[in-house]
N, C-alpha and C positions, 0 to 999 in steps of 0.2 A: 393472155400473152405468156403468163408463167407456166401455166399448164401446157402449153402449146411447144415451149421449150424444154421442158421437162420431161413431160412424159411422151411417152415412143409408141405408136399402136401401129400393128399390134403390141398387147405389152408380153412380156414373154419371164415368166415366173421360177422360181425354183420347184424341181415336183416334189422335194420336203419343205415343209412351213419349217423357220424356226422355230426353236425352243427359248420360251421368255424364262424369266426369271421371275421370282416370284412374285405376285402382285401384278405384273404388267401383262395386261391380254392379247390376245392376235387381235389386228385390225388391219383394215383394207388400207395401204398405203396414201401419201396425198391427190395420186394421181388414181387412185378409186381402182387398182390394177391390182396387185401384189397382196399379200398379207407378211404383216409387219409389227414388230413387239412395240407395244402404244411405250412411248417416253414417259416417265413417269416425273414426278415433282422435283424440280433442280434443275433435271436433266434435259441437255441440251436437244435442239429440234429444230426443225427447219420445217420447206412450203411440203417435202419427201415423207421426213420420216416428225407424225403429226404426234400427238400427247392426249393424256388415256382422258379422253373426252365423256367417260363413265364417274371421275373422280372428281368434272368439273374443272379438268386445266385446259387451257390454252397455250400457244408457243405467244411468248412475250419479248417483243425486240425492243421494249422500254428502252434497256437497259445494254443493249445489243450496238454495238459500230454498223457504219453501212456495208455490205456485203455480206455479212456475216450471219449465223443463222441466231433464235433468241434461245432462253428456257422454258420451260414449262413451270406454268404458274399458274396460280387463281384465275380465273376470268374474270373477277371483279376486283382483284390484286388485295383479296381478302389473306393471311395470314393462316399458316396451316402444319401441321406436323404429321410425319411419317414413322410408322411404327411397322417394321415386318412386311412390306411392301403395301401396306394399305394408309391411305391418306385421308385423315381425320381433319373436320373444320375448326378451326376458332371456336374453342367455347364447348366444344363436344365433351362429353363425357364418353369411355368408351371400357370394355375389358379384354384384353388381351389375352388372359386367361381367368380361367375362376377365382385363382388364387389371388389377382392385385386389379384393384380400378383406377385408370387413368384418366386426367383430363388436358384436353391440349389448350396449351396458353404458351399467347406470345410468340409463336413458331416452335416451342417446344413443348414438353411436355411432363407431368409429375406424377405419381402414381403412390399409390399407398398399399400396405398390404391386407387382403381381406381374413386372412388366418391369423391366429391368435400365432405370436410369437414369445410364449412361456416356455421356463426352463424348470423341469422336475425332476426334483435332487432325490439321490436313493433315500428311502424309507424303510424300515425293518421287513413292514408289507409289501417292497416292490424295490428289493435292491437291483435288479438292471431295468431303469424306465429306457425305453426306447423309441423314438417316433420313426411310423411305419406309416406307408400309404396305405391305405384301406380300399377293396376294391369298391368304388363306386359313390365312391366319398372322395370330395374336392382338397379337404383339409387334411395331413397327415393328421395323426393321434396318437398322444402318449397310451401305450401298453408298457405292461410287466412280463418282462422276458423271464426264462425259466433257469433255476440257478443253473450258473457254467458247470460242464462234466469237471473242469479238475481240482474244483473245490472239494469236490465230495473225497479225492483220495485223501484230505486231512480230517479223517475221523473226530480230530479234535478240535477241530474249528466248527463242526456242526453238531447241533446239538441234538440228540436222538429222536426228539420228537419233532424239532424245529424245522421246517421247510427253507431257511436261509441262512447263511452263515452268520456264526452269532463271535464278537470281537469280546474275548474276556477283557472284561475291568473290574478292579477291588481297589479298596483302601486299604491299608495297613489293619492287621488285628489290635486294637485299643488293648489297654491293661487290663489285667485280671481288675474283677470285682470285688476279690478276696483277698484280704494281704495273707493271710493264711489258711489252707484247708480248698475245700472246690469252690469256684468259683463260676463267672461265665466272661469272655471274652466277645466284643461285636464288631462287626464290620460291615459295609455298604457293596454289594459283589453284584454283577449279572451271571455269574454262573450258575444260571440254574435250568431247568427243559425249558423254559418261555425267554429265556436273554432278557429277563426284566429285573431293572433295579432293586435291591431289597435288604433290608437288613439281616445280617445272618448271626447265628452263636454259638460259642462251642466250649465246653468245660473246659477250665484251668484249675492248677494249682500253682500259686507262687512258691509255697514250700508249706510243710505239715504243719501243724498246731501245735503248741509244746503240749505235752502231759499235764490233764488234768491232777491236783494234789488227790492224796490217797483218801482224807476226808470225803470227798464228793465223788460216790460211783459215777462210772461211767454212763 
């Protein structure tokens, strides 16, 4: 009786199919005539316009007033989540992309990520780390980019043999050794061709020796 009210035959069609949206396919209308974007999970539907019977739903008027058309839902009124227009069961595990696996629970759903999410601070070896996608590889990867061109215009920030700019630091130069005559002077510095810590020394004098007496040659 509903089909007999419903649908008109001949039935007489649009000569472009619509365009669905993603996840929902062309299907033959309820009256088996037209082609029609399947209703997908939620969404409303009636005896016309049917729900994407590939994903496992039905149009459900549980929940529905009379007259009215129902949604689409489980056929077994099983619990489900929708991800990107495709419709995952209770319990599924699934990936979305390489990067994170999700599993659907409860009507919704959780996911985790499958890439390592570390953070690589500069190092004397690799002062600009960068993560790049890699062609052909799912997970980006820390690389070591190549020093910036405007460092190099401070001659003095790089050190001649050094590949990376090296940050001067020293301590103060300590006292003379000697309270009189040469002595040595130390301090803790990176300025040197490797930018590595080290102890450095350099001759002082704090002031002359008095003269030996005329007794004792020099």
């Amino acid at each position: 009786q509903v089909c007999a009210q419903l649908c008109r035959r001949p039935c007489y069609c649009p000569w472009v199919p619509p365009r669905c949206p993603r996840g929902s396919p062309l299907v033959l209308d309820g009256c088996g005539c037209c082609k029609i974007c399947a209703r997908r999970l939620g969404e409303p539907c009636d005896f016309l316009h049917v729900c994407d019977q590939s994903q496992g739903l039905v149009c459900d008027y549980s929940s529905a007033s009379a007259g009215t058309g129902g949604t689409c839902n489980f056929e077994d009124d099983e619990e489900g989540c929708e991800v990107n227009g495709r419709v995952y069961r209770e319990g599924e595990v699934f990936q979305p992309s390489c990067k994170i696996q999700c599993h659907c629970l409860d009507g919704g759903f959780n996911c985790v990520p499958l890439c390592q999410e570390d953070v690589r601070l500069p190092t004397p070896d690799c002062p600009y780390p960068r993560r790049l996608e890699i062609p052909g590889k799912c997970c980006p990867e820390w690389v070591c980019e190549a020093q910036d061109r405007h460092l190099l215009r401070d001659a003095r920030a790089v050190s001649p043999l050094s590949r990376y700019p090296c940050q001067e630091w020293s301590t103060e130069w300590s006292a003379c050794s000697a309270t009189c005559g040469l002595g040595f002077a130390t301090r803790v510095s990176n300025q040197n061709r490797h930018c590595r810590l080290e102890t450095q020394r350099r001759l002082c004098m704090a002031r002359p020796c008095p003269a030996l007496p005329a007794a004792f040659p020099a």
